[in-house]
N, CA and C of each residue as an Amber inpcrd file, in Angstrom:
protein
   501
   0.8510000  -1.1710000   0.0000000   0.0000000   0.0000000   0.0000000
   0.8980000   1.2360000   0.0000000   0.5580000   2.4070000  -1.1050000
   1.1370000   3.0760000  -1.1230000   0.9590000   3.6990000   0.5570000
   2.1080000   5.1600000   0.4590000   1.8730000   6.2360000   1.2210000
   0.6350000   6.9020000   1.4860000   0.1400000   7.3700000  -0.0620000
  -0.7280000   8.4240000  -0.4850000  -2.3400000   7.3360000   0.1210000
  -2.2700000   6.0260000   0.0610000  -3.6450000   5.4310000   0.1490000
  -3.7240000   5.3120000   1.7030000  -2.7840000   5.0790000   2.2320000
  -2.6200000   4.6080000   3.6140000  -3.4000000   6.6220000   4.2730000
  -3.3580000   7.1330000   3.6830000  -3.5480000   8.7490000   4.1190000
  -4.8260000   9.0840000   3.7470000  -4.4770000  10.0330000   2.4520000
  -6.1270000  10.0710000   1.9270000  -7.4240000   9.2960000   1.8710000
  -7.5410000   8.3320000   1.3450000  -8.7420000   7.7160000   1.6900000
  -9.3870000   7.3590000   3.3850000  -8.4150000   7.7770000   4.3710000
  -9.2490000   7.6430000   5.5280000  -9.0510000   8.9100000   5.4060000
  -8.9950000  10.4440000   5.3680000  -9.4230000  11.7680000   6.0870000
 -10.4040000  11.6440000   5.3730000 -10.4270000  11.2300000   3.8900000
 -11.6230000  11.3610000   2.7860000 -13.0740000  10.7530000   3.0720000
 -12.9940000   9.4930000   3.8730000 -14.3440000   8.9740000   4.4740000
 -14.4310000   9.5160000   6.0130000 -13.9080000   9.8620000   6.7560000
 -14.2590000  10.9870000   7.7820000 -14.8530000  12.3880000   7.5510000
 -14.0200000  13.0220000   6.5360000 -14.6200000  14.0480000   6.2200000
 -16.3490000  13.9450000   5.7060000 -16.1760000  13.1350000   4.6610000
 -17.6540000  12.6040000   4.1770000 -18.6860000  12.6750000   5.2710000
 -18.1960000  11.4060000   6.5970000 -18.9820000  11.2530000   7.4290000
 -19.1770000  12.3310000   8.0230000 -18.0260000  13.2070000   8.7110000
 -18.6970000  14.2600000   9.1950000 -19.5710000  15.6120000   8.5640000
 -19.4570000  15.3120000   7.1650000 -20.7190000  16.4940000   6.6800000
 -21.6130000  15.6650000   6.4200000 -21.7910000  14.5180000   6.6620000
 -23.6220000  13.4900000   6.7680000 -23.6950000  13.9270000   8.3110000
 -22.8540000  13.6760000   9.1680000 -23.3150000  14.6500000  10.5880000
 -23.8380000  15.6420000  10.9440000 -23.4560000  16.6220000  10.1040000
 -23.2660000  17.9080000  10.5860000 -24.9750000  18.0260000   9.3390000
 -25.5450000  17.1570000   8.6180000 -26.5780000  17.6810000   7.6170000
 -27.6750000  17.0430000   8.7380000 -27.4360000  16.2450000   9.6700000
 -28.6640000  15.1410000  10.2540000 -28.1550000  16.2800000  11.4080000
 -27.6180000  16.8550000  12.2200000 -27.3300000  17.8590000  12.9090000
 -28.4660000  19.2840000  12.9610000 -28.3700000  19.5600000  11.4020000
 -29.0770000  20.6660000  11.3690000 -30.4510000  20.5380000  10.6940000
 -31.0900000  19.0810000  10.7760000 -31.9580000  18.7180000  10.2280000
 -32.9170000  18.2670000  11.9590000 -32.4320000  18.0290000  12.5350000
 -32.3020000  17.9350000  13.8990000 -33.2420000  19.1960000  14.9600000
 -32.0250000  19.8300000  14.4350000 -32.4970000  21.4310000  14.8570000
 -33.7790000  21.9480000  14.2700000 -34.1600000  21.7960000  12.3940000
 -35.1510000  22.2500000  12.3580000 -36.6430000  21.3220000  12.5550000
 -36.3950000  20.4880000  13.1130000 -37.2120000  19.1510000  13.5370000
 -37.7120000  19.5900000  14.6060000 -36.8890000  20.1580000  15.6770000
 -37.0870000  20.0800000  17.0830000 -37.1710000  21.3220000  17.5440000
 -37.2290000  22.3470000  16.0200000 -37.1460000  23.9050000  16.8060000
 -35.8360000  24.1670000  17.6620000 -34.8000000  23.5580000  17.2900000
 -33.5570000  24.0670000  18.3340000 -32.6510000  25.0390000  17.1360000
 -32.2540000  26.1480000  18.0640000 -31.1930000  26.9550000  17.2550000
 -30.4220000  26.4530000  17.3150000 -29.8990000  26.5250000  15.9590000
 -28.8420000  25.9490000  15.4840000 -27.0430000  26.1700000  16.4380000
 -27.0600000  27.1230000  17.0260000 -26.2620000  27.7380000  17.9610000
 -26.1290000  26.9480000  19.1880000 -27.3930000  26.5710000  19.2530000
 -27.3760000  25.7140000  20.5700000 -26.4590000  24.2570000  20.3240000
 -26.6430000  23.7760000  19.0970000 -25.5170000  22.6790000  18.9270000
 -24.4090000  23.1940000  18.4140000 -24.1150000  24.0050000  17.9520000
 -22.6710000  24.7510000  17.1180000 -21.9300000  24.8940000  17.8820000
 -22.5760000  25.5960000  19.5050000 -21.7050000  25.6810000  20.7190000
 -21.9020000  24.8600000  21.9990000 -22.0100000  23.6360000  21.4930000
 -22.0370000  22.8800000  22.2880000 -20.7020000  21.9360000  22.5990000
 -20.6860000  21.5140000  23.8230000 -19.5320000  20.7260000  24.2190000
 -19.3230000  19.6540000  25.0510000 -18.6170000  18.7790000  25.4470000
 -18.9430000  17.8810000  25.9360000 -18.2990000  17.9430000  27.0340000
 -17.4450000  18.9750000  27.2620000 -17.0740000  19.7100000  28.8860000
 -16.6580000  20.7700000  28.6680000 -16.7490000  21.4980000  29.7380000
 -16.4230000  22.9380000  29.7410000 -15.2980000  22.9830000  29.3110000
 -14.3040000  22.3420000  29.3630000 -12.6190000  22.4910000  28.6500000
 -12.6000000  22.4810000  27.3980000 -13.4640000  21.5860000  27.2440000
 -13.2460000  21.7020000  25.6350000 -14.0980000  21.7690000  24.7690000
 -13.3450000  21.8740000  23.6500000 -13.5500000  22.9670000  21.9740000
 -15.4370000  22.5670000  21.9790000 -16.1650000  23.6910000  21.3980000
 -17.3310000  23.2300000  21.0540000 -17.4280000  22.7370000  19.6340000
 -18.4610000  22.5090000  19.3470000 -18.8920000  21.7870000  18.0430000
 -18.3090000  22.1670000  17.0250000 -17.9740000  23.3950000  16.7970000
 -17.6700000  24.4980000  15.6780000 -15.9750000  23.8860000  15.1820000
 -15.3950000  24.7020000  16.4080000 -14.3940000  24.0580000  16.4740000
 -13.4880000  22.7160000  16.3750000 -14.2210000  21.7550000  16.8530000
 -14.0540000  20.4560000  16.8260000 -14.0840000  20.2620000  15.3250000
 -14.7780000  20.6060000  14.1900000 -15.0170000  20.3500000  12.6950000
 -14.1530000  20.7120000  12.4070000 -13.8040000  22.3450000  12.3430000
 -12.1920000  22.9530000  12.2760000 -11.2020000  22.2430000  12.2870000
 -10.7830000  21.8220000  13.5690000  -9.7570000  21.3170000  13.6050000
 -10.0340000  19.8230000  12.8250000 -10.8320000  19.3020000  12.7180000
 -10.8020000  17.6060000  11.3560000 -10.5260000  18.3720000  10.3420000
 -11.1560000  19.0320000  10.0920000 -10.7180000  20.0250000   8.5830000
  -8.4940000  20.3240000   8.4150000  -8.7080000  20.8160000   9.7940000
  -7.2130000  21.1650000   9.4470000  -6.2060000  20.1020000  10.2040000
  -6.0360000  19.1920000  10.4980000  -5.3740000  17.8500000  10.5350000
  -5.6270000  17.2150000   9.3290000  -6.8610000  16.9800000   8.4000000
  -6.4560000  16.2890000   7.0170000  -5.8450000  17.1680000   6.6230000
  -6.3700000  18.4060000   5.9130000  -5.5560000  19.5390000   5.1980000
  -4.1190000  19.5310000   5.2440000  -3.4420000  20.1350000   6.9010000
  -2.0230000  19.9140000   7.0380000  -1.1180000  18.6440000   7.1900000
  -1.9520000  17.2820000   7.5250000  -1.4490000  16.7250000   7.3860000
  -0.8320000  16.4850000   5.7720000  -1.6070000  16.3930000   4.7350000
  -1.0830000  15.9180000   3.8150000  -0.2690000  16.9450000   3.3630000
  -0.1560000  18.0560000   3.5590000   0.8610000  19.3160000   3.0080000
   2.0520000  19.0080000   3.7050000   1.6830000  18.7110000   4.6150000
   3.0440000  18.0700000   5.7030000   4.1220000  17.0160000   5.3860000
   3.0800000  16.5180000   4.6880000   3.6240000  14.5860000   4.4000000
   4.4040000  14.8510000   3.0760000   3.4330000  15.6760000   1.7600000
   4.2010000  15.9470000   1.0870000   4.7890000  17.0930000   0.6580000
   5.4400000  17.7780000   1.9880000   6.6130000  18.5750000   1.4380000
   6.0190000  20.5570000   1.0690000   4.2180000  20.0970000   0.6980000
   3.8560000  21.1220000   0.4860000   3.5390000  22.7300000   1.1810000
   3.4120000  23.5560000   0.9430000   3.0520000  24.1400000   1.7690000
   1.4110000  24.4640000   2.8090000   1.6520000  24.6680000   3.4450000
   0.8890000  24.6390000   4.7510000  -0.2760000  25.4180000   4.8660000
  -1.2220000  25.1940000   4.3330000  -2.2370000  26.0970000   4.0980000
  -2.8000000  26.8430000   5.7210000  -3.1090000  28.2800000   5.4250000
  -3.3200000  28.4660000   6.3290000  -5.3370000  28.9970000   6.2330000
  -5.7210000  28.3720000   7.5820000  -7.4650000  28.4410000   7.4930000
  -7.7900000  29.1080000   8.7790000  -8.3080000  30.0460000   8.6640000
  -8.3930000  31.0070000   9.5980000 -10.1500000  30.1590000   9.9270000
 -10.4770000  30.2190000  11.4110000 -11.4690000  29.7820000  12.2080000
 -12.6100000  30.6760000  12.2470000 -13.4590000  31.3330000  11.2500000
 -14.6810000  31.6330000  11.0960000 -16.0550000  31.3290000  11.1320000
 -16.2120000  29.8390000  10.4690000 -17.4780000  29.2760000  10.3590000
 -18.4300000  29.8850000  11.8360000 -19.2830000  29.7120000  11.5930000
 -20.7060000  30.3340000  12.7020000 -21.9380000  29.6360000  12.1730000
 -22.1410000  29.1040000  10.8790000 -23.0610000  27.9490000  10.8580000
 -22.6080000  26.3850000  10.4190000 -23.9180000  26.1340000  10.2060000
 -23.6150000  24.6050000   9.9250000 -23.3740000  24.5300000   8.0320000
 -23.8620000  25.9810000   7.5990000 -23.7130000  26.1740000   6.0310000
 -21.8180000  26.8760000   5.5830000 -21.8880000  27.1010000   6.9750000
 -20.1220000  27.6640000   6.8860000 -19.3270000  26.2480000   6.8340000
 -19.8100000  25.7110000   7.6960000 -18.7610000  24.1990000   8.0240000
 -18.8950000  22.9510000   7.1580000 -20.3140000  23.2900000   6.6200000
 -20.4830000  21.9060000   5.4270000 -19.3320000  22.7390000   4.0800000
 -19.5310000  23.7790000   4.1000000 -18.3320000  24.5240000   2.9370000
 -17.1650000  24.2870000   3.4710000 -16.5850000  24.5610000   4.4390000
 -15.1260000  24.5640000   4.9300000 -14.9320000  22.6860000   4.9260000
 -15.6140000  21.8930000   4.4380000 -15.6050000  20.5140000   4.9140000
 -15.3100000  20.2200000   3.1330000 -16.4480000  20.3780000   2.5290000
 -16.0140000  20.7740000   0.9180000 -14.9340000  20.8560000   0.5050000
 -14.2010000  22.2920000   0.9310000 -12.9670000  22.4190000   0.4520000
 -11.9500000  21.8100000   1.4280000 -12.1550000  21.4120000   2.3200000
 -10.9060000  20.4510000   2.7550000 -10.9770000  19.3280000   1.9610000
 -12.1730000  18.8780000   1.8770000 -12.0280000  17.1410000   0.7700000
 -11.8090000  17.7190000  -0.4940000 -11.9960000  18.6680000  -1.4340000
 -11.2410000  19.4930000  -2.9790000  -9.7760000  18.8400000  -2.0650000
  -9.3400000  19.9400000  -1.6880000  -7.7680000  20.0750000  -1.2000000
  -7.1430000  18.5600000  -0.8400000  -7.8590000  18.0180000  -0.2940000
  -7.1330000  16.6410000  -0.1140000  -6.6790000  15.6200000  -1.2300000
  -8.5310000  15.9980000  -2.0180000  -8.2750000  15.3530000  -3.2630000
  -7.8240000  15.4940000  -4.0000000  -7.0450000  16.7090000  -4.3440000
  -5.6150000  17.4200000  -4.5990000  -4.2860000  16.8570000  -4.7370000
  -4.1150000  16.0870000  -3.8760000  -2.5940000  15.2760000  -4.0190000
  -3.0980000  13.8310000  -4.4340000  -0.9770000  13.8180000  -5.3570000
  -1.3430000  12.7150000  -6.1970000  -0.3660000  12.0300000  -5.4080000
  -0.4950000  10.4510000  -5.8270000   0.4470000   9.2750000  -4.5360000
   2.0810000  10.0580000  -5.1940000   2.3220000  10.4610000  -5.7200000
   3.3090000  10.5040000  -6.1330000   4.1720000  11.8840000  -5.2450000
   3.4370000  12.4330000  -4.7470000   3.7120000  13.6240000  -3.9930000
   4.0630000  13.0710000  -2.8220000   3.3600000  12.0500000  -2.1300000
   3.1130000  11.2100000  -1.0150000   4.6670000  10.6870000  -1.1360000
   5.5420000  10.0680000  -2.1150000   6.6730000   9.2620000  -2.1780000
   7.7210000  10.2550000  -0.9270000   8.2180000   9.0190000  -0.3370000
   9.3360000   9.3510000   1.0190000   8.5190000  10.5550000   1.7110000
   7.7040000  10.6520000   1.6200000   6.5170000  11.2140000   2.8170000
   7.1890000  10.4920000   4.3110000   7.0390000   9.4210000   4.1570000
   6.8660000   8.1590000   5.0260000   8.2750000   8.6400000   6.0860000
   9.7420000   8.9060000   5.6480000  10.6170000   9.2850000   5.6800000
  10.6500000  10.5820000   5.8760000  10.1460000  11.7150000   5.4560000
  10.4790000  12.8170000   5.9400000  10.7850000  13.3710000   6.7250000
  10.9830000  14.3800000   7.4020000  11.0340000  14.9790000   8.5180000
   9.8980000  16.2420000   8.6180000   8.8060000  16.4050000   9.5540000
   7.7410000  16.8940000   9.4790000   7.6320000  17.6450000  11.0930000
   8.0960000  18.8580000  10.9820000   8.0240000  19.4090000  11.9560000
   6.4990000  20.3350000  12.1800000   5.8180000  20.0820000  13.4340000
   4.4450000  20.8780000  13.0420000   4.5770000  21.4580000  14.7080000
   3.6340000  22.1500000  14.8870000   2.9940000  23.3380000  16.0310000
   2.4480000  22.3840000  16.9770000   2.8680000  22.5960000  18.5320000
   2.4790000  21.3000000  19.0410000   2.1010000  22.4060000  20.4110000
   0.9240000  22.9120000  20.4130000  -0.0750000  24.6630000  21.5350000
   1.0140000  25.8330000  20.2330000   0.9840000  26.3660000  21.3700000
   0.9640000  27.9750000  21.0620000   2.5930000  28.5290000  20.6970000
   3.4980000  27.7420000  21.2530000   4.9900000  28.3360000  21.5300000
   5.6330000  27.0870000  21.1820000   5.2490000  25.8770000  21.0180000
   6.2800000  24.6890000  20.7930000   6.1180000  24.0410000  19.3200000
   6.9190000  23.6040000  19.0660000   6.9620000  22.7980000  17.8070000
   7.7790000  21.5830000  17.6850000   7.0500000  20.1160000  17.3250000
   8.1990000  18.9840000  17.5370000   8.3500000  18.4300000  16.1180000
   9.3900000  17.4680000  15.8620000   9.4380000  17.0570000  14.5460000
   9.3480000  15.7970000  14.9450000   8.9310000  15.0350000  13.5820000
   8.8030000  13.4440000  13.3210000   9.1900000  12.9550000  12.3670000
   9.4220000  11.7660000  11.6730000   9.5420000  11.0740000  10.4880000
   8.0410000  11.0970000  10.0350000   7.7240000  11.1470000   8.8290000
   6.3380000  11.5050000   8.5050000   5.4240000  10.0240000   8.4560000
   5.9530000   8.6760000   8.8910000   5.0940000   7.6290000   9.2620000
   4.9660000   8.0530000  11.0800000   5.6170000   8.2330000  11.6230000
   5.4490000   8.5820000  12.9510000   4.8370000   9.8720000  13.3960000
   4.4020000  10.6630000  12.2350000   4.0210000  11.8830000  12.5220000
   2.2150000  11.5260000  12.4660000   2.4630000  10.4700000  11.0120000
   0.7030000  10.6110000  10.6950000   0.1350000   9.2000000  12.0090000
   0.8920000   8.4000000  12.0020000   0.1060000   7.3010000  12.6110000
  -0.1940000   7.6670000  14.2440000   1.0750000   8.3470000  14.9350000
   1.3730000   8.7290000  16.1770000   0.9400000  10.2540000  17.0230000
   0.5140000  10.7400000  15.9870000  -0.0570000  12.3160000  15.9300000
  -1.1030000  12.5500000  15.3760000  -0.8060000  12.8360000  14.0950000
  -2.1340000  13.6590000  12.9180000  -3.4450000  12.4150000  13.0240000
  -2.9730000  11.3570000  12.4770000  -4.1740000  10.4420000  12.6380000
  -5.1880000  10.1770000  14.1950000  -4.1550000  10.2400000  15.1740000
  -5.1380000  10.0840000  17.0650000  -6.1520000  11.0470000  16.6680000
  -5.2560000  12.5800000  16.3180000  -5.7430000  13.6990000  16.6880000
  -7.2640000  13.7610000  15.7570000  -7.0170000  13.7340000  14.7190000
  -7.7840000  13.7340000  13.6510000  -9.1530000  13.3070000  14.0290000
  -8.8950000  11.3650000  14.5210000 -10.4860000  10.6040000  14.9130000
 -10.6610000  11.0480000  16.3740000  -9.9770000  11.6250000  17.2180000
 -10.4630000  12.2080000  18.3880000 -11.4980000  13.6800000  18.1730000
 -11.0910000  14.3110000  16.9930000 -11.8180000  15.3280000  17.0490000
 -12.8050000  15.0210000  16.1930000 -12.8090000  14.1390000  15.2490000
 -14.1830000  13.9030000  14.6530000 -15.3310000  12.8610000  15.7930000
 -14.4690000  12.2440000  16.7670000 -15.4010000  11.1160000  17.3880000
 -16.1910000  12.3870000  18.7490000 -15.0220000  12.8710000  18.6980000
 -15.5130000  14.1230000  19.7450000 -17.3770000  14.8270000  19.5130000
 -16.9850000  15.1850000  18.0440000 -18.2040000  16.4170000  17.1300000
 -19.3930000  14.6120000  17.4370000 -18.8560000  13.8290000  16.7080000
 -20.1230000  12.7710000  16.9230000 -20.8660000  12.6910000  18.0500000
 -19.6440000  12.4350000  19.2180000 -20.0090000  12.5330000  20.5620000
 -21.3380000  13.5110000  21.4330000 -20.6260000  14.9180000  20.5660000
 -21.2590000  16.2290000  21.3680000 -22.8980000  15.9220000  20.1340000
 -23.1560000  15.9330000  19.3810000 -24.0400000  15.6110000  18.5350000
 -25.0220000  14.5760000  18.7310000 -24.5150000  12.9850000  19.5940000
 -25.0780000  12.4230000  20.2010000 -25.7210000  12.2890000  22.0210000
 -24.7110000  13.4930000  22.2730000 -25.3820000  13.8230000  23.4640000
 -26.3100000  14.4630000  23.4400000 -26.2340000  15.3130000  22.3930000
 -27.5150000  16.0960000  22.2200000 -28.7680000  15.7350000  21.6710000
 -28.7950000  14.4310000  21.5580000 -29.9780000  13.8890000  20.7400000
 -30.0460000  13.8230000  19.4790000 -29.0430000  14.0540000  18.9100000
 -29.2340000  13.8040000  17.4460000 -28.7970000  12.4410000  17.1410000
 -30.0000000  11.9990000  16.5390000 -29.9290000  10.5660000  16.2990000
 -29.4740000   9.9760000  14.9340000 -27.5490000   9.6080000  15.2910000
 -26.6710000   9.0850000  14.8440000 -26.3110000   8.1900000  15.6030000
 -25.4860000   6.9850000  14.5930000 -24.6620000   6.1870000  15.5220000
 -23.4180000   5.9370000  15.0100000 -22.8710000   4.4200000  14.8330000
 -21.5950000   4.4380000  14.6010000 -21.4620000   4.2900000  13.4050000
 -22.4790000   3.8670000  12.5310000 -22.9820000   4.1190000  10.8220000
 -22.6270000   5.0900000  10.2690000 -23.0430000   6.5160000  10.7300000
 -22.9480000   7.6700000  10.2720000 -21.6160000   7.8260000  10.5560000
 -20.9140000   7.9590000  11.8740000 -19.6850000   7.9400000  12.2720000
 -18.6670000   7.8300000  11.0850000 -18.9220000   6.3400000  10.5910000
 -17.7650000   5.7590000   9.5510000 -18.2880000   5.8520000   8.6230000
 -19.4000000   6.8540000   7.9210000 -19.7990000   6.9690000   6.6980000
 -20.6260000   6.1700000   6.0360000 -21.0530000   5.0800000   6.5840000
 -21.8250000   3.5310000   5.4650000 -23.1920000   3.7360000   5.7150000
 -23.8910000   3.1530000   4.9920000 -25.4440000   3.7620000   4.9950000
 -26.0130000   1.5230000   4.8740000
């Protein structure tokens, strides 16, 4: 298995899944009369990221990961969205952008050296198999299982189907 398959095709069926989330999300809301705000900023503890955010960041772990892996540059996505019509777009163009690289870009990915932003002031480097399997990838299904999470606490009725995309 290449580099490039071992990568893309899982941010590519997460991403998927999470804009079938985020559509049964706001289908949810107009079902039940809930503002949409009320799940956008929702969370599953006070520490952490609400709904909004949580999409964000899946968006930008596929995105940088693969700019990372191959060599490219680092797109930068400034944190705006405020609906669920902002984040099904920002979800869009992260899967364009992903679907963007070819396996061939991916070559000695695996090997690289991939230094990324690790908070606010630090930065660590990895070999880019130890970066995606040991880093980008945890991070990635933690913040999409997270958005599922906060989405199923709230009553929106998903399960682990929607989760992994299969109908």
């Amino acid at each position: 298995m290449s580099f490039h398959d071992a990568t893309v095709p899982a941010f590519l069926q997460i991403l998927g899944s999470l804009s079938g989330l985020l559509a049964k999300a706001e289908a949810h809301c107009k079902a039940k009369n809930i503002q949409p705000d009320v799940l956008l900023n929702a969370r599953l503890y006070p520490d952490m990221y609400p709904l909004t955010r949580q999409v964000q960041t899946v968006c930008d772990f596929a995105g940088k990961t693969c700019a990372r892996l191959t060599g490219s540059e680092v797109p930068s996505t400034p944190d705006t969205e405020k609906s669920f019509e902002e984040l099904q777009q920002r979800i869009a163009k992260t899967i364009d952008y992903v679907k963007s690289f070819k396996p061939a870009q991916f070559e000695g990915g695996d090997t690289r050296e991939v230094t990324f932003p690790i908070g606010p002031s630090n930065t660590m480097t990895m070999k880019g198999q130890q970066y995606l399997v040991n880093f980008a990838f945890p991070n990635f299904y933690f913040h999409a299982a997270t958005t599922h999470g906060i989405l199923r606490h709230n009553g929106v009725e998903i399960g682990k189907r929607d989760f992994l995309g299969v109908r």
